[in-house]
N, CA, C and O atoms as CSV, one atom per row, in Angstrom:
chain,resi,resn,atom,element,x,y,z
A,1,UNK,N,N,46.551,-125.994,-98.574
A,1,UNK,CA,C,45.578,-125.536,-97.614
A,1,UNK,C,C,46.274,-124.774,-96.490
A,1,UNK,O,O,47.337,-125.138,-95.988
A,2,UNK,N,N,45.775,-123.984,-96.233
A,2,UNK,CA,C,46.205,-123.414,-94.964
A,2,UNK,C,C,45.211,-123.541,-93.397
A,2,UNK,O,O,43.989,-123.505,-93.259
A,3,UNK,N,N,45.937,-123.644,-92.717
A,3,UNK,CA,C,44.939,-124.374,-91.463
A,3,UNK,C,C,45.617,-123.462,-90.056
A,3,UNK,O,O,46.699,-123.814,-89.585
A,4,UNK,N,N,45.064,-122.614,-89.640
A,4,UNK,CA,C,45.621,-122.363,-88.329
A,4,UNK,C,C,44.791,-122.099,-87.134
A,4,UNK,O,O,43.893,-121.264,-87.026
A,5,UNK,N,N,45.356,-123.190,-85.988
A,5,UNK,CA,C,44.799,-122.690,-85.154
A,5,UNK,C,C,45.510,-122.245,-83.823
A,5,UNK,O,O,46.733,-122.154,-83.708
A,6,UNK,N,N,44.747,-122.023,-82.999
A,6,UNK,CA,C,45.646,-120.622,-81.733
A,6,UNK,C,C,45.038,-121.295,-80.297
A,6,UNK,O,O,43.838,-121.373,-80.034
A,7,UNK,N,N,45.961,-121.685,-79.577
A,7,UNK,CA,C,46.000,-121.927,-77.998
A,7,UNK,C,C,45.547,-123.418,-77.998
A,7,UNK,O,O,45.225,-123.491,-76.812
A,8,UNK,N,N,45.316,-124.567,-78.468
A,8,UNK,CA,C,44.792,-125.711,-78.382
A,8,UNK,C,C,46.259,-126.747,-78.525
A,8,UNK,O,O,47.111,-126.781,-79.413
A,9,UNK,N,N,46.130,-127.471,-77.361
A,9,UNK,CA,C,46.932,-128.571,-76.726
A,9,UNK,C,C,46.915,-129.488,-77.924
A,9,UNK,O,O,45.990,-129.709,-78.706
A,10,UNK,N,N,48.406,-130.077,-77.889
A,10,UNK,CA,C,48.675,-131.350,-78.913
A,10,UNK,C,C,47.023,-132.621,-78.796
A,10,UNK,O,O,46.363,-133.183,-79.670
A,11,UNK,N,N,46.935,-132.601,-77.316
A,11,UNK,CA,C,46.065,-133.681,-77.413
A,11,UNK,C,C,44.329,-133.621,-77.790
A,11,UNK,O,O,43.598,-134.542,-78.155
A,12,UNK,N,N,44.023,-132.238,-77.557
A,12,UNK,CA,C,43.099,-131.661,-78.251
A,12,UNK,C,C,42.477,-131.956,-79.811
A,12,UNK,O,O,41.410,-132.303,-80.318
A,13,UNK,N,N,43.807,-131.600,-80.216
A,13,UNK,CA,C,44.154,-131.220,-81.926
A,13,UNK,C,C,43.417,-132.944,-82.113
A,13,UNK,O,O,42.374,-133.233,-82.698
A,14,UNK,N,N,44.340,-133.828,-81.426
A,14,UNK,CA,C,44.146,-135.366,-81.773
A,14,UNK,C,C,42.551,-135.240,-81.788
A,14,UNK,O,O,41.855,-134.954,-82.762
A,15,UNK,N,N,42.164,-135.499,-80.577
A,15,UNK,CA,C,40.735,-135.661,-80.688
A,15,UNK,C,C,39.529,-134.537,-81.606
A,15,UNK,O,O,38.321,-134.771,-81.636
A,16,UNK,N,N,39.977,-133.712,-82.076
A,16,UNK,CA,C,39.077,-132.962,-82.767
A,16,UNK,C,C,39.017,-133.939,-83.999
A,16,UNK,O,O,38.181,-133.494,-84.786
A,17,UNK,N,N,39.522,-134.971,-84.415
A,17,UNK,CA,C,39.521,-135.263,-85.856
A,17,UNK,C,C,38.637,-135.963,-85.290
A,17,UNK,O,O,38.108,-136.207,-86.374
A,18,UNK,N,N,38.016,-136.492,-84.596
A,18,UNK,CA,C,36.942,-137.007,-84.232
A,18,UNK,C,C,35.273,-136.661,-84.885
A,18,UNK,O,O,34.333,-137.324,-85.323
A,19,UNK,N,N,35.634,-135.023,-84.603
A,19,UNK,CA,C,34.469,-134.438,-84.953
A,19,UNK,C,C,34.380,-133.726,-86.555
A,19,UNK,O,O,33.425,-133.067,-86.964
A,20,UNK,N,N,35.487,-134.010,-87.237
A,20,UNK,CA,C,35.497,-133.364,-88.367
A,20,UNK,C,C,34.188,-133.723,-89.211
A,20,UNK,O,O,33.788,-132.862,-89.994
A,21,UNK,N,N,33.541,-134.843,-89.119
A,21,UNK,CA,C,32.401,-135.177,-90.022
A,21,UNK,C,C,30.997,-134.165,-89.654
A,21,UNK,O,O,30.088,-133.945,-90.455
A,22,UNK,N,N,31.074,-133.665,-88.350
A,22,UNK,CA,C,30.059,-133.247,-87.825
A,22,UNK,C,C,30.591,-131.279,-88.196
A,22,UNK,O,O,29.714,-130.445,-88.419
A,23,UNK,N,N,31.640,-131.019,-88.186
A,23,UNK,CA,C,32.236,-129.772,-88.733
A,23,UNK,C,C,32.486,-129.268,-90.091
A,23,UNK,O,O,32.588,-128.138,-90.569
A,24,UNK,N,N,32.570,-130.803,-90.696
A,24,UNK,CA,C,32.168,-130.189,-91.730
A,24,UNK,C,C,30.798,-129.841,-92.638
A,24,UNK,O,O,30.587,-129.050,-93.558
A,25,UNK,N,N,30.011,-130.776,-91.962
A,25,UNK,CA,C,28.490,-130.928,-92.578
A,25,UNK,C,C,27.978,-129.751,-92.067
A,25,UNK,O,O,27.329,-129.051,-92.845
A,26,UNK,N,N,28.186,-129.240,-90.490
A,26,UNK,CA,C,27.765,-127.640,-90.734
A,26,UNK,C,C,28.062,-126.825,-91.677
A,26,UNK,O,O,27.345,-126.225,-92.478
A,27,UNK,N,N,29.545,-126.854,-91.475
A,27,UNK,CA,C,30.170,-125.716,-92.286
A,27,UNK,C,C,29.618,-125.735,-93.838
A,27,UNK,O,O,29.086,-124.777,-94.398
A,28,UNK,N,N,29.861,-127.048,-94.417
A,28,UNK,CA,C,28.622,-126.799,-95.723
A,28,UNK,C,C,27.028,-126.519,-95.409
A,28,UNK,O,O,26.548,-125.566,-96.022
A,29,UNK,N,N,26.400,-127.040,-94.772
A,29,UNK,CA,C,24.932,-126.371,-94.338
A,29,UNK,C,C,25.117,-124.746,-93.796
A,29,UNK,O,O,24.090,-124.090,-93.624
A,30,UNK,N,N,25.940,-124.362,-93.636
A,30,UNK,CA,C,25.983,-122.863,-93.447
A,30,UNK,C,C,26.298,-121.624,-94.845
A,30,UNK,O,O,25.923,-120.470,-95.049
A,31,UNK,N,N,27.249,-122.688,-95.650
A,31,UNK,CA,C,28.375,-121.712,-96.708
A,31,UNK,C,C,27.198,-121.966,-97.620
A,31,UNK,O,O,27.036,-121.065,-98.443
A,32,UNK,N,N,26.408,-122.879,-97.681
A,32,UNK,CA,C,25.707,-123.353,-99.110
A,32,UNK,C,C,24.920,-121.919,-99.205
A,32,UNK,O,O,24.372,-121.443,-100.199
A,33,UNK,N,N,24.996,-121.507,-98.218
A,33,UNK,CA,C,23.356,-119.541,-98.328
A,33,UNK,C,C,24.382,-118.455,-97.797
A,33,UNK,O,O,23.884,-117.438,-97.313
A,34,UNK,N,N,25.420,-118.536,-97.827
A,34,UNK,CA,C,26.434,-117.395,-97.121
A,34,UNK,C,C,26.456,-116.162,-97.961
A,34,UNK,O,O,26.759,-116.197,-99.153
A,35,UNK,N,N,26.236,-115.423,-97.528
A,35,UNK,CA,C,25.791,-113.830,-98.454
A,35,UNK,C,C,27.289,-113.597,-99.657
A,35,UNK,O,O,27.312,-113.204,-100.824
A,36,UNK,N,N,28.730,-114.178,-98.442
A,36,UNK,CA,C,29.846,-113.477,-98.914
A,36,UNK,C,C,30.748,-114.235,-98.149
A,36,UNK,O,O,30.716,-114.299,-96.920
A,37,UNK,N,N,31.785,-114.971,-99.086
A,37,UNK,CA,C,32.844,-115.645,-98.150
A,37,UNK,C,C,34.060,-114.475,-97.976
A,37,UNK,O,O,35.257,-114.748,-98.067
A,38,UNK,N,N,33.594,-113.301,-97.745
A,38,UNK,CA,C,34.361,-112.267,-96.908
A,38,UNK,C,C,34.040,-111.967,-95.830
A,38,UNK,O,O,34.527,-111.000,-95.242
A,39,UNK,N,N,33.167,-112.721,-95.351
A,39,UNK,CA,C,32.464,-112.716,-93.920
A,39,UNK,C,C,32.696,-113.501,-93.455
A,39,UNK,O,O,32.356,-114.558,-93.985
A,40,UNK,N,N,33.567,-113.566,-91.908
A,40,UNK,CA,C,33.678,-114.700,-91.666
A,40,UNK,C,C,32.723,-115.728,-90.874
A,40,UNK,O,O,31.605,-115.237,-90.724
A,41,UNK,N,N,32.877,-117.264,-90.222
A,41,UNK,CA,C,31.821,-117.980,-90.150
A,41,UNK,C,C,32.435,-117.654,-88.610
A,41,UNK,O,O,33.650,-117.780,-88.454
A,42,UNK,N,N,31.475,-117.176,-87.318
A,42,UNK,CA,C,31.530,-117.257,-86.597
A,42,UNK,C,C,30.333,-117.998,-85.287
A,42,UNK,O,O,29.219,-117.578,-84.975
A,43,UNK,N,N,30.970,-119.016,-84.832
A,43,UNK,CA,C,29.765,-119.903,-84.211
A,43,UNK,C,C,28.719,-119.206,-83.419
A,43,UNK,O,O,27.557,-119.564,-83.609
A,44,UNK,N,N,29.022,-118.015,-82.335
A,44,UNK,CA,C,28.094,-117.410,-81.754
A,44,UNK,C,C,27.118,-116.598,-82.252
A,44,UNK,O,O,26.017,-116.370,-81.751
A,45,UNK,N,N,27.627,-116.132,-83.369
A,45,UNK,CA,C,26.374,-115.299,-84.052
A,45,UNK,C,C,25.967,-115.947,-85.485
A,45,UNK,O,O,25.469,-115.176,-86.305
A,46,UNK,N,N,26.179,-117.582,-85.918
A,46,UNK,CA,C,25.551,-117.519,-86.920
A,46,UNK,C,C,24.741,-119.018,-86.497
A,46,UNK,O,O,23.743,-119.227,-87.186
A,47,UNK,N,N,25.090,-120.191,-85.336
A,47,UNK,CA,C,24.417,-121.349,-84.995
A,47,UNK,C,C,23.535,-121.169,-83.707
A,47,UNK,O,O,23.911,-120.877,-82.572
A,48,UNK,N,N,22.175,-121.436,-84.206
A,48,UNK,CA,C,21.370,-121.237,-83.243
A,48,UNK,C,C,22.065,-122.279,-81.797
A,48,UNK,O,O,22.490,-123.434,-81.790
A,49,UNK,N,N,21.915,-121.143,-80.577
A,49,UNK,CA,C,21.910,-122.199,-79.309
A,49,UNK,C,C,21.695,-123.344,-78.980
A,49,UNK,O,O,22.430,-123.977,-78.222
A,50,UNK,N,N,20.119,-124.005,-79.769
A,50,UNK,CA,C,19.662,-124.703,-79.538
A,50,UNK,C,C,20.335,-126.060,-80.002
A,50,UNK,O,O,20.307,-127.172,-79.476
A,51,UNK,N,N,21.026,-125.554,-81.301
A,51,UNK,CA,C,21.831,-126.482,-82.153
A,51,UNK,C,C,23.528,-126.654,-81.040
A,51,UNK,O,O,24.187,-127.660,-81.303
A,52,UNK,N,N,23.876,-126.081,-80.363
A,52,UNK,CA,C,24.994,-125.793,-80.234
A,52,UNK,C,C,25.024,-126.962,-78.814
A,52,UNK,O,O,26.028,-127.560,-78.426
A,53,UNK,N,N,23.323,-127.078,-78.087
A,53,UNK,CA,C,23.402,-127.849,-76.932
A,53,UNK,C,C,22.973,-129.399,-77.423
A,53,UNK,O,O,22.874,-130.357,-76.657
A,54,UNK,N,N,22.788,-129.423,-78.590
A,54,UNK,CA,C,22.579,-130.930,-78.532
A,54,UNK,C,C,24.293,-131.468,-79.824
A,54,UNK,O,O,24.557,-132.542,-80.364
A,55,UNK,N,N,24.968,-130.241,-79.836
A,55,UNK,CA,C,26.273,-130.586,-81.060
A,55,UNK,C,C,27.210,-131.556,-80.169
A,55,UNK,O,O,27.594,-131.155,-79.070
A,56,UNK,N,N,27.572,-132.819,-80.641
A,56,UNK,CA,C,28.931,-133.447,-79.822
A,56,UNK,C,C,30.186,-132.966,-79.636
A,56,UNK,O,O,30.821,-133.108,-78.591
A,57,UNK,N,N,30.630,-132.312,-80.759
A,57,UNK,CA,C,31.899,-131.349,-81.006
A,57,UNK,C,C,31.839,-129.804,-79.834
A,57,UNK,O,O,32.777,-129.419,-79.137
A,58,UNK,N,N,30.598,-129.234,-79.919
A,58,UNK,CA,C,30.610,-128.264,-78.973
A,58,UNK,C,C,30.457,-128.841,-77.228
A,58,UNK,O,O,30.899,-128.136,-76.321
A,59,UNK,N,N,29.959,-129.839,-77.018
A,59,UNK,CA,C,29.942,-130.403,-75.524
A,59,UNK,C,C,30.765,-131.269,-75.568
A,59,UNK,O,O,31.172,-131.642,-74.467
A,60,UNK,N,N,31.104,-131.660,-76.277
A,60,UNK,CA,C,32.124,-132.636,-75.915
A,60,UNK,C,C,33.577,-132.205,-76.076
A,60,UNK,O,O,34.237,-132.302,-75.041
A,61,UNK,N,N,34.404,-131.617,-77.466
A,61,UNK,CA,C,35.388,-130.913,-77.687
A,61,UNK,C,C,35.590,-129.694,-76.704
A,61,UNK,O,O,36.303,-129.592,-75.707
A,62,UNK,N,N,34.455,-128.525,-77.503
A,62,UNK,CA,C,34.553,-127.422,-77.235
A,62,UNK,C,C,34.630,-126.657,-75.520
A,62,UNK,O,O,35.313,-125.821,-74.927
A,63,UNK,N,N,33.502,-127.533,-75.257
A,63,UNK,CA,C,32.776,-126.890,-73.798
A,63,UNK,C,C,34.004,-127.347,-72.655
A,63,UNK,O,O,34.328,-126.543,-71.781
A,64,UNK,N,N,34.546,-128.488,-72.733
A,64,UNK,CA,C,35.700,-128.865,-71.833
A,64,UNK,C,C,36.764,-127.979,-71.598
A,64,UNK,O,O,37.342,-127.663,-70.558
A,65,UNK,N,N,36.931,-127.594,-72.931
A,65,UNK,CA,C,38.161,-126.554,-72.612
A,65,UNK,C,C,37.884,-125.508,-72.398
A,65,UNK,O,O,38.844,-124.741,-72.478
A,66,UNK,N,N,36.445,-124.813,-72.000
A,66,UNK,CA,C,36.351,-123.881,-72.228
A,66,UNK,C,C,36.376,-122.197,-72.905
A,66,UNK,O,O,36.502,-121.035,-72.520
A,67,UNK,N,N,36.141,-123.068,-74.290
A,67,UNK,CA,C,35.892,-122.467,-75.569
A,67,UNK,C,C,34.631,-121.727,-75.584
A,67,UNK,O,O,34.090,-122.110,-74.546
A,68,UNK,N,N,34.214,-121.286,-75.883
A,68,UNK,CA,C,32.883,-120.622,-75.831
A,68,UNK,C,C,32.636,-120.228,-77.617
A,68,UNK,O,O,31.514,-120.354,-78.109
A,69,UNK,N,N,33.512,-119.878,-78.229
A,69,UNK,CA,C,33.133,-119.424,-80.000
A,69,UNK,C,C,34.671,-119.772,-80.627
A,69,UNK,O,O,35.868,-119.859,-80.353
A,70,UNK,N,N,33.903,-119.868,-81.431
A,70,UNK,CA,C,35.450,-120.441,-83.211
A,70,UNK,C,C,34.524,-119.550,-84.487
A,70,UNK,O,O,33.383,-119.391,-84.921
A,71,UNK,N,N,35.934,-119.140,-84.688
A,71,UNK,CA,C,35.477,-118.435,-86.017
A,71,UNK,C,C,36.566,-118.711,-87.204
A,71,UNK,O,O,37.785,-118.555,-87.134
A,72,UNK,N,N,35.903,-119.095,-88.148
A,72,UNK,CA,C,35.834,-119.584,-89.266
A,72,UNK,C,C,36.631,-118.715,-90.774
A,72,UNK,O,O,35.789,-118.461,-91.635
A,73,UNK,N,N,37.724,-118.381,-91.047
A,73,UNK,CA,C,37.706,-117.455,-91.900
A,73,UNK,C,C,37.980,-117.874,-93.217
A,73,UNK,O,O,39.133,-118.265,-93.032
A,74,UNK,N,N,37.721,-118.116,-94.638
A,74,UNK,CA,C,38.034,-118.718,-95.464
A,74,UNK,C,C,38.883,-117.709,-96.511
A,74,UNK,O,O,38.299,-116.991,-97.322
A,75,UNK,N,N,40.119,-117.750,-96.395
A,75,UNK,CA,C,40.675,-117.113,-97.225
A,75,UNK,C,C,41.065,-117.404,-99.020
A,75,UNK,O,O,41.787,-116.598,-99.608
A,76,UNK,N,N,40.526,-118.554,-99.697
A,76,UNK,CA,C,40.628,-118.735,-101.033
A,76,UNK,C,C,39.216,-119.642,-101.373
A,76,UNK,O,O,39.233,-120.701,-100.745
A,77,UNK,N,N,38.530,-119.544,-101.852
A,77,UNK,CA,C,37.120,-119.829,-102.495
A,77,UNK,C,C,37.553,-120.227,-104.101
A,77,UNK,O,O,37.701,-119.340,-104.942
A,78,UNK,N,N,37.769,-121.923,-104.471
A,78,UNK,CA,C,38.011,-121.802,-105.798
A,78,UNK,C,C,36.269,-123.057,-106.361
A,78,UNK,O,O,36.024,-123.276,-107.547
């Protein structure tokens, strides 16, 4: 697997595994209708707002550090 991510603190990283159950059940509720996994999954233009203010991972992870979007790129589809 390849996994990278950019500017996020050791202690961050820790607590995101927190939210992996809730990241990944989007990410499959999103990929399951995805036109093209050459597109990548980007949070601001593909999860409604409404979803984004009641998400634990986005107010609780995200919003602290002042993250505002994550984008998603899947480079091998087997």
């Amino acid at each position: 697997l390849i996994y990278r991510t950019v500017g996020i603190e050791p202690y961050w990283l820790e607590q995101q595994a927190k939210y992996i159950p809730e990241i990944h059940a989007r990410l499959l509720e999103d990929l399951s209708t995805w036109p093209s996994l050459d597109m990548p999954h980007v949070v601001s233009r593909h999860i409604p707002q409404t979803d984004l203010e009641t998400s634990r991972y986005f107010q609780e992870f995200l919003k602290p550090q002042g993250l505002v979007d994550v984008m998603s790129f899947f480079l091998i589809h087997t």
